[in-house]
N, C-alpha and C positions, 0 to 999 in steps of 0.2 A: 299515312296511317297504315296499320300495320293490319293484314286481313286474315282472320284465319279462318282454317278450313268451313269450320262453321258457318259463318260470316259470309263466305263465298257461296255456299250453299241456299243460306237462306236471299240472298239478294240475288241468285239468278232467280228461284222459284216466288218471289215476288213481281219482280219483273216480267216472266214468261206468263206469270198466272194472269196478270193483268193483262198482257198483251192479250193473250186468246181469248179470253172474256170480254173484252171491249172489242176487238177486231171482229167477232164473230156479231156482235148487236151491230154495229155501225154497218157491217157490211151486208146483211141483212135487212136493214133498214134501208139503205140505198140502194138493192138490188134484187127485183121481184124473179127475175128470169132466173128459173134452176139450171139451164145448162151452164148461162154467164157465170150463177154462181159456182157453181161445181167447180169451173174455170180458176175462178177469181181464188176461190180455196187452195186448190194445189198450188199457185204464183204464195199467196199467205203465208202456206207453210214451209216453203222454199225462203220465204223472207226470214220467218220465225228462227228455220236452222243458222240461215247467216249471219241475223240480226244477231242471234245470240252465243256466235263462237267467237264474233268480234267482242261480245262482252265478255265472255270468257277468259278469253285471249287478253283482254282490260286488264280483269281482277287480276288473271295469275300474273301478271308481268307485275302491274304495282305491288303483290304479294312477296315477290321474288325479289323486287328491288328493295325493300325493306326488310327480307329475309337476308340479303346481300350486305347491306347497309349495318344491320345488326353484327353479322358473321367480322366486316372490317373493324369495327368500334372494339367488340370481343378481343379480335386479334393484338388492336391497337393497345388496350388497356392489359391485356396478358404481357405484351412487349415492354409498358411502362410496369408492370410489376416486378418483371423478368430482373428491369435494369437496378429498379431499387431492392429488388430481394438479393441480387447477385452481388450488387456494386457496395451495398450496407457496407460500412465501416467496425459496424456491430455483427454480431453471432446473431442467426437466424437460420429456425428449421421452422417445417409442419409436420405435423403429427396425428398420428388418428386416434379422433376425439374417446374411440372405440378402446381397441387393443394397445393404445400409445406407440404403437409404429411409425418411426419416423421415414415421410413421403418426400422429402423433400431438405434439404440443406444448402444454406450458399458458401463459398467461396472463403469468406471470413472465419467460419466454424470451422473447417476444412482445418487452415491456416493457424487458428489459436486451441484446438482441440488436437491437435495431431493425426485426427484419424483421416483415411480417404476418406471421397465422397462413396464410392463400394462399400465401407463399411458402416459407416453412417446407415447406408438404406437399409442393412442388415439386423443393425440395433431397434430396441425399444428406450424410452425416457429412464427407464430403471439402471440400464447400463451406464449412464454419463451423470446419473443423478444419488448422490449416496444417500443413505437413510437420514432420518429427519437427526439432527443432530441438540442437546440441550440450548436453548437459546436460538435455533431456526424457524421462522416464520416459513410453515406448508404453502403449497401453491393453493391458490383456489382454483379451481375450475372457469373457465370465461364461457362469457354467454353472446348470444349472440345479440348484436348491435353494438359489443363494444370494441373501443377501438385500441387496442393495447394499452390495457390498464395493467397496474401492477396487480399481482397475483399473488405475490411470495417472492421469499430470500431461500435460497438451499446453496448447499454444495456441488458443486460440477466436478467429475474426475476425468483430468486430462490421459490420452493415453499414455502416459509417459510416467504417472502414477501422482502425476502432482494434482491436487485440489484446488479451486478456487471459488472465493465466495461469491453468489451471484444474486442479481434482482431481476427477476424475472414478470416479462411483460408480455400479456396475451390476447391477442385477438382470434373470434372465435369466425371461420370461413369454411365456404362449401369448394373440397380442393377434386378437379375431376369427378364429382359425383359421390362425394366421399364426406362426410360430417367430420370437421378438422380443426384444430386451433396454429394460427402461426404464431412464433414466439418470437419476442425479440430477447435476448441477453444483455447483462450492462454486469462489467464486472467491477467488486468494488471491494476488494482485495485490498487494494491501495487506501480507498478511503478510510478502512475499517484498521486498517494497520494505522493510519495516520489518526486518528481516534483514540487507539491504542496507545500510540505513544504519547499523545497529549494527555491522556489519563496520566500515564504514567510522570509524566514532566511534572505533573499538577503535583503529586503522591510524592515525588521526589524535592518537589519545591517546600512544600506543607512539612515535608521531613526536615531538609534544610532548615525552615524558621526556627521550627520549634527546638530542634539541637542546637542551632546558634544561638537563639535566646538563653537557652539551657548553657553554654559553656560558657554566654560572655557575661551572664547574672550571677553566676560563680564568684568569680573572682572581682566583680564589683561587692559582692556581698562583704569578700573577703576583707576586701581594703575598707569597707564600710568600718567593719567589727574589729580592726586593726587601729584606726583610728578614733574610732571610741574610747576603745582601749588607751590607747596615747593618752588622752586625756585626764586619766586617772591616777596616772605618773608622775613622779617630781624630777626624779634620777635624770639629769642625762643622758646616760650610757642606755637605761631602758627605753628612753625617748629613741634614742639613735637606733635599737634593735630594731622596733616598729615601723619606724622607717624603712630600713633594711627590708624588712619581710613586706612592707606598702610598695617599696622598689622591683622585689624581686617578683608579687601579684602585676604588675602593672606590666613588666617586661612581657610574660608570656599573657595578658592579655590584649598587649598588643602585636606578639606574633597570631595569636587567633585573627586579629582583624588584620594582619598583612594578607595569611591566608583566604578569608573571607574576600578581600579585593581580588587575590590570585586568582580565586577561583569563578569572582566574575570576566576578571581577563581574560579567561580561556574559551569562555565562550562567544567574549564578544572584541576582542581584540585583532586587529586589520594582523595579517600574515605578514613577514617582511625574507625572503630567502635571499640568501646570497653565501658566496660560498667562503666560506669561513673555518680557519686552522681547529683541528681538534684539539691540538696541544692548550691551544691558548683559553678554548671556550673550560675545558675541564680544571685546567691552574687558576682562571678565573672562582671557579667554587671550592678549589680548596682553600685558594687565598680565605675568600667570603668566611670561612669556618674555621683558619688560622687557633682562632683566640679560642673557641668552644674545643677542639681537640688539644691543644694544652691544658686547657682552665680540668679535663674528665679525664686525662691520660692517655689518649688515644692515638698510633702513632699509624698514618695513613701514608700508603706508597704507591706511588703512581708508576705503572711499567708502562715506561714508555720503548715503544718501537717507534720506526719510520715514522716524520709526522704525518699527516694524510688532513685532504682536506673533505671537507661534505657540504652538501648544498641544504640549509635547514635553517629556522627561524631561531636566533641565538637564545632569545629569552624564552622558549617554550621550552629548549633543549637544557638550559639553565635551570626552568623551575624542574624538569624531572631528577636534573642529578642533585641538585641541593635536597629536592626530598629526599633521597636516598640515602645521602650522606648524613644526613641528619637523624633518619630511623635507624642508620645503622651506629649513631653516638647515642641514640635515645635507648634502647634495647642492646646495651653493650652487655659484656659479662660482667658483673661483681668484681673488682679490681681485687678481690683474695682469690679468687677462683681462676684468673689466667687475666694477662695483659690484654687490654683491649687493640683491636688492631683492623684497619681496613684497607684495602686492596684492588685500584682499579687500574684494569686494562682493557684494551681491543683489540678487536678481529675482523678485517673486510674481507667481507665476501663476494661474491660476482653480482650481487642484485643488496645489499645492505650493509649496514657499518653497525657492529655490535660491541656497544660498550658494558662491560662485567663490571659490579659491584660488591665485592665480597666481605662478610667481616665474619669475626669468630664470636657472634654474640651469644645470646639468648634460645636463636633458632624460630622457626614457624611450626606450632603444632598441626599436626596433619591436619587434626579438624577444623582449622578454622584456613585451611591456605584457599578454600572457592571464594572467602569473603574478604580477603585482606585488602582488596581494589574499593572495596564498597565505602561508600560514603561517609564517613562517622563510625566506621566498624576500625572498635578496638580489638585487635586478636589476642591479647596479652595480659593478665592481671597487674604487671606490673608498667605497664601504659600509662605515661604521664603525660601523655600527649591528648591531640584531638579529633585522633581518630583521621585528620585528613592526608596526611603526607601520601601513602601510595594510591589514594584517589586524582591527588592533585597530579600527581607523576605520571601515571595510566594516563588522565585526561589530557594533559599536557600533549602526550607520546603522540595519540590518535589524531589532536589537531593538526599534527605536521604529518600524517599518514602514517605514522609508528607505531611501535606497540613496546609494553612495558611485561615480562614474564616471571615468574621463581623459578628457577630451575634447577637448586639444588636447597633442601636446607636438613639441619639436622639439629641437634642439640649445645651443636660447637663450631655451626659454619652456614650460612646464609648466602644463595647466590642471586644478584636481580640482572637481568640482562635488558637493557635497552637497546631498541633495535630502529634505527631509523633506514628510511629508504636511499636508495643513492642517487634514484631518479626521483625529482622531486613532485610530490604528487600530495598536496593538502588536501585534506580531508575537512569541508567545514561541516563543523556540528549545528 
């Protein structure tokens, strides 16, 4: 039990006051003769001092060993604090509950905050903490008895100038004699991004349906009111038109639904690399469009150099050039205004292999070339398409770690450069 000053005090003066109160009756009682007693007094009060420096000596030693006892326990538990404030995996300071001066920082903060721990003790919470931002949840203040609760969401700014969104967790402690709260950090940057994009997948999916439903209810419409039509008919030859025009709806709505598949493929279809002739994979797509560049006038020339090979998934690398080749028969020029004509070669370079697509069509208006990657985004009035070919191209590109660019167009000349890696490096979406 633990004694203090007090406590010590008052149990010798209980004990002493008893003693000389009872020793003085009793010995009194027992002893008539005043010299004896005289005697017997001075031996008493000789007992009295010894009797009660050995109780003295009692108290302060069990005082001191619980004083000692205390001081280890202290030591021991600053030690285990030490090892979880320091060793945290997480960002962790204390701060004064007062002027927000940070007293204190571990090793992790150090590490994901870029600053020393020098600069750290220098700072206040305001330094590393940017203003309240639209949509930030304020810290609250912690109180004492709780044990890292959350408090708030804010901004953290790294020294290095970069931000990161945090949830911020506080317990409120007494640090050196000083009223303090220790925080822990948990950053979630990541999760808020990944939130983020599931918004957006959703926004992008919700857009998908309703354009799909919208281009594939089209042209069912059409063939609907085609064959109605038919039926009102006696004529042969007009029977065979509607046909003709039910033929030629059905055609392009069934390139929408190839598309529609392609464009599930790319997101969910296994990679296959291996290293495979350029020559062969791009005569491949012209073959494939053989008939559509006769049937519109189109006279496509391949410059070929050295063949070369590249390490790349054939059919990703297929669906980007057949878009290409196709938006560039689809948006040709007006066969009075100049022969239509396309033109593709390549260029390896020390890190990539770029194949050019050129044609002398239509052109890309300036304002619309940030969106022509975009989903369903027609750039063109005269677009008789749906809107997917350089979405499918781009997304293609990026599955095999590629990328799809414009890099020239004008009024009389369109150029799209695919660019694939030489080192193979898939990128899954």
């Amino acid at each position: 039990m633990k004694l203090t000053s007090f406590r010590i005090v008052m149990v010798y003066f209980l004990i002493a006051t008893m003693y000389i109160v009872l020793s003085d009756k009793i010995v009194s009682y027992l002893v008539r003769d005043i010299n004896l007693l005289s005697e017997i007094q001075s031996y008493k009060g000789l007992f009295f001092v010894a009797s009660t420096s050995v109780l003295l000596y009692y108290l302060i030693k069990i005082n001191t060993r619980e004083l000692r006892k205390e001081k280890t326990e202290a030591l021991r538990n600053e030690q285990k604090y030490r090892l979880l404030f320091n060793q945290n995996p997480l960002p962790m300071w204390v701060y004064d509950a007062g002027t927000h001066r940070i007293l204190d920082v571990n090793e992790t903060s150090v590490s994901i905050y870029g600053y020393s721990r020098a600069e750290f003790l220098t700072m206040i919470l305001e330094d590393i903490q940017l203003e309240a931002q639209p949509g930030d949840v304020s810290p609250k203040p912690a109180e004492q008895g709780d044990f890292f609760r959350l408090t708030g969401r804010r901004k953290h700014l790294k020294k290095n100038g970069a931000s990161i969104f945090v949830e911020i967790f506080t317990h409120a402690v007494d640090y050196k004699g000083v009223s303090a709260n220790m925080v822990l950090v948990h950053d979630i940057s990541d999760m808020l991004k990944s939130q983020e994009d599931l918004t957006s997948s959703v926004n992008e999916l919700n857009n998908f349906v309703y354009r799909a439903s919208h281009d594939l209810r089209g042209p069912i419409a059409r063939m609907i009111g085609l064959s109605e039509l038919g039926k009102t008919v006696h004529d042969v030859s007009d029977s065979m038109e509607y046909f003709g025009l039910i033929g030629q709806t059905a055609y392009k709505l069934d390139k929408s639904l190839q598309r529609l598949l392609i464009i599930n493929s790319i997101k969910g279809r296994e990679l296959e690399a291996k290293e495979r002739s350029l020559h062969s994979m791009i005569n491949e797509s012209v073959k494939a469009f053989s008939f559509d560049l006769a049937d519109q006038n189109v006279a496509l020339t391949l410059t070929e150099g050295p063949d070369t090979t590249v390490c790349c998934d054939k059919y990703f690398f297929r669906v980007a050039l057949d878009s290409l080749i196709e938006n560039s028969i689809n948006f040709r020029a007006p066969a009075r205004v100049r022969k239509a004509t396309i033109v593709i070669d390549y260029v390896r370079t020390e890190t990539h292999l770029q194949v050019r697509v050129t044609d002398n069509g239509i052109g890309v208006k300036k304002e619309v070339k940030d969106h022509i990657f975009t989903l369903f985004y027609r750039g063109a009035e005269e677009s008789k398409g749906s809107g997917l070919g350089l979405y499918l191209a781009s997304s293609a590109l990026a599955r095999v770690g590629g990328s799809l660019a414009l890099q020239s167009s004008d009024e009389e000349s369109t150029t799209f450069i695919i660019s694939i890696p030489l080192a193979w490096s898939p990128q899954l979406l």
